[in-house]
C-alpha positions, 0 to 999 in steps of 0.5 A: 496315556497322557492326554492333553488339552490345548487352547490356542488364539491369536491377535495382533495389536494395531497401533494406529496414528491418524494426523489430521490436517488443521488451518487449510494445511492437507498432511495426513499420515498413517503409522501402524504396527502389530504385537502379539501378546501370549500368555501360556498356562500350564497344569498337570494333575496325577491321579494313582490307581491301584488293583490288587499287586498292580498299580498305575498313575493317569497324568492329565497335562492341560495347557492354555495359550491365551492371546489377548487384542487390543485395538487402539486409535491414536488421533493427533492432530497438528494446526498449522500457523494460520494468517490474518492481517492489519490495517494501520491508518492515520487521520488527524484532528477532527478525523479527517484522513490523512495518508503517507505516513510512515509505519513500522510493524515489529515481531514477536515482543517487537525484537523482529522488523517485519513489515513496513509502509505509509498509511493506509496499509494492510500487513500480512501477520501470524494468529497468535504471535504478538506484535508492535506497531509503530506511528510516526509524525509527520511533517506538521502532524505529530502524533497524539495517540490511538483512536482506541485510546492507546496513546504510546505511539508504539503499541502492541497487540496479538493477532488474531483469527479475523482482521484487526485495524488501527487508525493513528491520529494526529495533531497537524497544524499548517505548515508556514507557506516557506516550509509547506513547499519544500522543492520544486522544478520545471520545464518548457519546450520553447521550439515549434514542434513539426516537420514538413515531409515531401511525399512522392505520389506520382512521378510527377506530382508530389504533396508537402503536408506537416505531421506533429513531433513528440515534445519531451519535457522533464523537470528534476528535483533538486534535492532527494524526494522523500517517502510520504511527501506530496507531490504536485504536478502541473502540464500544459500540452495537447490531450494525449500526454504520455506522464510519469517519473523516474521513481515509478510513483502512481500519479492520479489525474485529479483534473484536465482543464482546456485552456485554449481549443487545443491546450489542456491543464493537467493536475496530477499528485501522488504521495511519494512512495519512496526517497531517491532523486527525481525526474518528471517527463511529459511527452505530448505534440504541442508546441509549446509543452510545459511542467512544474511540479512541487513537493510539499511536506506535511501536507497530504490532501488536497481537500478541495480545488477551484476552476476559473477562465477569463479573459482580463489583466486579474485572474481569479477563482469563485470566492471560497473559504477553506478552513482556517490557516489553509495552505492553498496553492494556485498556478495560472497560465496566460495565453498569448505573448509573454507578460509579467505575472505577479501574485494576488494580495495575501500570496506568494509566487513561487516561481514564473515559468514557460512564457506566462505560467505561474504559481502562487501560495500563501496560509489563508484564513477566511474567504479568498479568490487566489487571484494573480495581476497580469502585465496585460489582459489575454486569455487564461486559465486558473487552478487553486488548490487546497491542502490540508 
């Protein structure tokens, strides 16, 4: 008889990959796979025994399977390439903001173009690669370094997980008048603007009354406008006033001023977003509908402004003393029949449009009215702007 022993057990290896999501990215995946490790073990002993003339061998075979379970959990975990951003602005001297100033964010090691734009501007970047980020001069500003010191207008840095911000600072002086205003335009309507309807009511009874016409006026710039520059616009019209240009900037209102019971001044300015011709169009029911508007260069605030009416041959706003060599600009419009109109002492005229308006400019160091001589007195209107 041979008896036999045997131990048996089984196991599998399971070999599992969990791969966690990292940076708000959702990938999990789950790998598993199963062995089996068996390792065999055998042993025979022999054992003789003899009686007398006989004999006889007892053999006893012992084996053992032994199977051995390992359990292992392997984690990896993949972060996904999160985002941040960067804010580049400007400001110059004395720290003052300045906007549309072109800038130019660079890839990794600056080999890449990835985003461009005018300040103030805030660009999407990758935490973790490195940048640079180049400032611009601009017009009279030229560039005098970083306000954290760096003063190589191309700099580089590595984004990071929370916002970063830069401010490139300037050395701006003012533009002479003659190259602060670098185009202008203008417009006028000079035709009355109804219509006379006849409306029937009745069989026999029939009413003529007027109803207003909308007024187009556009004025185009001659040459190209240019991204960064500041645009000045100046509308005379009823309230109402439908406003924009062909390049689509965002033009802000800055003030409505009447100038008679029913006519208004409109100043709007916008930085120009972009360079390409340019037509500016108002459309508005007054009858004598009017727009000027100017580009000026390195210049691109206006820091303070001034309102006057009158009624007399010299217009003129409430003294005021801008800061030293200022580049101020004033328009005016006198009601009433056409008359000359001439510039204050220390300004310019830029250009005499639609019947009586006008517009003047000059560099002003110490207190001023930025008056102008009327041919005659009438009623009229003022506007003064400052620039800086």
């Amino acid at each position: 008889m041979t008896p036999q022993r045997t131990a048996v057990s089984t196991a599998a290896v399971v070999f599992i990959v969990v791969i966690i999501a990292a940076a708000g990215v959702g990938v999990a995946s789950y790998v598993s796979q199963a062995n089996t490790t068996t390792n065999t073990t055998t042993s025979t002993q022999s054992t003789s025994i003899s009686t007398g003339n006989s004999s006889a061998i007892s053999t006893v075979t012992d084996t053992l399977i032994q199977t051995t379970t390992l359990n292992q959990t392997v984690t990896t975990t993949i972060t996904s390439a999160a985002n941040s951003t960067v804010t580049v602005d400007s400001a110059d001297q004395s720290g003052e903001t300045i906007a549309g100033n072109y800038t130019l964010l660079g890839g990794i090691n600056g080999s890449l173009v990835a985003a461009e734009g005018f300040t103030p501007d805030t660009l999407t970047i990758t935490v973790g690669q490195t940048y640079s980020v180049r400032a611009e001069g601009n017009g009279s500003c030229t560039f005098s370094g970083w306000s954290d010191g760096v003063t190589n207008d191309t700099r580089t840095f590595t984004a990071t997980s929370g916002p970063l911000s830069y401010t490139a600072v300037y050395s701006c002086g003012n533009e002479s008048p003659t190259s602060a205003i670098f185009q202008s335009c203008t417009g006028y309507y000079p035709t009355i603007g109804t219509v006379t309807q006849t409306q029937t009511q009745t069989a026999t009874t029939t009413a003529t009354g007027t109803e207003p016409v909308a007024q187009t006026v556009r004025c185009t710039m001659s040459d190209d406008v240019r991204a960064g520059d500041l645009i000045v616009v100046k509308i005379s019209d009823l309230s109402g006033i439908n406003f924009s240009d062909s390049m689509g900037n965002a033009f802000t209102l800055l003030e409505t001023d009447p100038v008679s019971s029913t006519y208004y001044n409109f100043i709007y300015y916008t930085i120009a977003s972009s360079s390409g011709p340019d037509t500016l169009t108002v459309q508005g029911y007054g009858n004598y509908p009017s727009i000027m508007a100017t580009e000026l260069q390195g210049l691109h605030t206006i820091s303070s402004y001034e309102v006057a009416t009158g009624d007399s041959n010299v217009t003129s706003v409430g003294a005021f003393t801008p800061a030293n060599g200022s580049f101020v600009m004033a328009f005016v419009e006198a009601l009433g029949p056409p008359i000359s109109v001439s510039a204050g002492a220390g300004y310019t005229v830029a250009t005499v449009y639609a019947v009586s308006n006008a517009c003047e400019y000059g560099t002003v160091s110490g207190p001023t009215t930025s008056s102008f001589t009327l041919g005659a007195s009438a009623d009229w209107e003022e506007v003064s702007l400052v620039f800086s």
